[in-house]
C-alpha positions in Angstrom: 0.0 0.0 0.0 3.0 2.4 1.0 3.5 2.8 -2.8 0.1 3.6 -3.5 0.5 6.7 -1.2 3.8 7.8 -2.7 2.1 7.8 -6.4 -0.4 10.0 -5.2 2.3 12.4 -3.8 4.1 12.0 -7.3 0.6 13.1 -8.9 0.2 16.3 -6.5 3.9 17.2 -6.7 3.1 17.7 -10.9 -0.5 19.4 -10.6 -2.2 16.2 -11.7 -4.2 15.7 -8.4 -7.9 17.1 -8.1 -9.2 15.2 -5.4 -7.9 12.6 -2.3 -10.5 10.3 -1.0 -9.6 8.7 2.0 -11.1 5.8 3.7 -10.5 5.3 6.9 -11.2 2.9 10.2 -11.3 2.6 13.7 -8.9 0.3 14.6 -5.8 -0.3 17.5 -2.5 -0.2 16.2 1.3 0.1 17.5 2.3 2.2 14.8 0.9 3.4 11.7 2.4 4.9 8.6 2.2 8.4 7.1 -0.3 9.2 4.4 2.7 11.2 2.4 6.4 10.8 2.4 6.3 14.6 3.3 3.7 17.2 4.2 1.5 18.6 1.9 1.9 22.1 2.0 1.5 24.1 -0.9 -1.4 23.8 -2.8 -3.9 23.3 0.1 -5.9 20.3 0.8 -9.5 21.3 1.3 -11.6 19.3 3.5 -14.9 19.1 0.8 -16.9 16.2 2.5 -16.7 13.4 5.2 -19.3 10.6 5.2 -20.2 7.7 7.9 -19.5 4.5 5.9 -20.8 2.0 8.9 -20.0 1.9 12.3 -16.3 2.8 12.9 -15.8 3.8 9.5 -15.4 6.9 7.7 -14.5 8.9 4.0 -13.0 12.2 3.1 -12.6 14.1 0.3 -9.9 16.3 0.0 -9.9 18.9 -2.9 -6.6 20.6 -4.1 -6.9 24.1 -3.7 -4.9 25.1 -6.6 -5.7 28.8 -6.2 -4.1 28.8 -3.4 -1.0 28.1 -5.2 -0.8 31.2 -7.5 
């Protein structure tokens, strides 16, 4: 999965990402791994929608502000 997360990093380092829908669950772990190899700073994620998928489960959609980066 890590390299899933990585492509999507490649994508929004070029411009080429419009949207990140995450899916995530409630769950116990040790550890857990980053979304990103590195923060996501500039353009801007913007938090368009989160919806209850279940009990303990959740999705969100991220748009990328790309005005934000002119």
């Amino acid at each position: 999965m890590k390299t899933v997360y990585y492509a999507a990093a490649q994508f929004y380092d070029c411009g080429l990402l419009d949207q990140l829908i995450i899916q995530i669950g409630s769950c116990t772990l040790g550890a857990g791994k980053p979304l990103s190899p590195r923060r996501l700073l500039s353009p801007t994620l913007r938090l368009a929608s989160v919806h209850q998928m279940g009990a303990g489960m959740a999705e969100l959609r991220y748009d990328v502000d790309k005005r934000a980066a002119d």
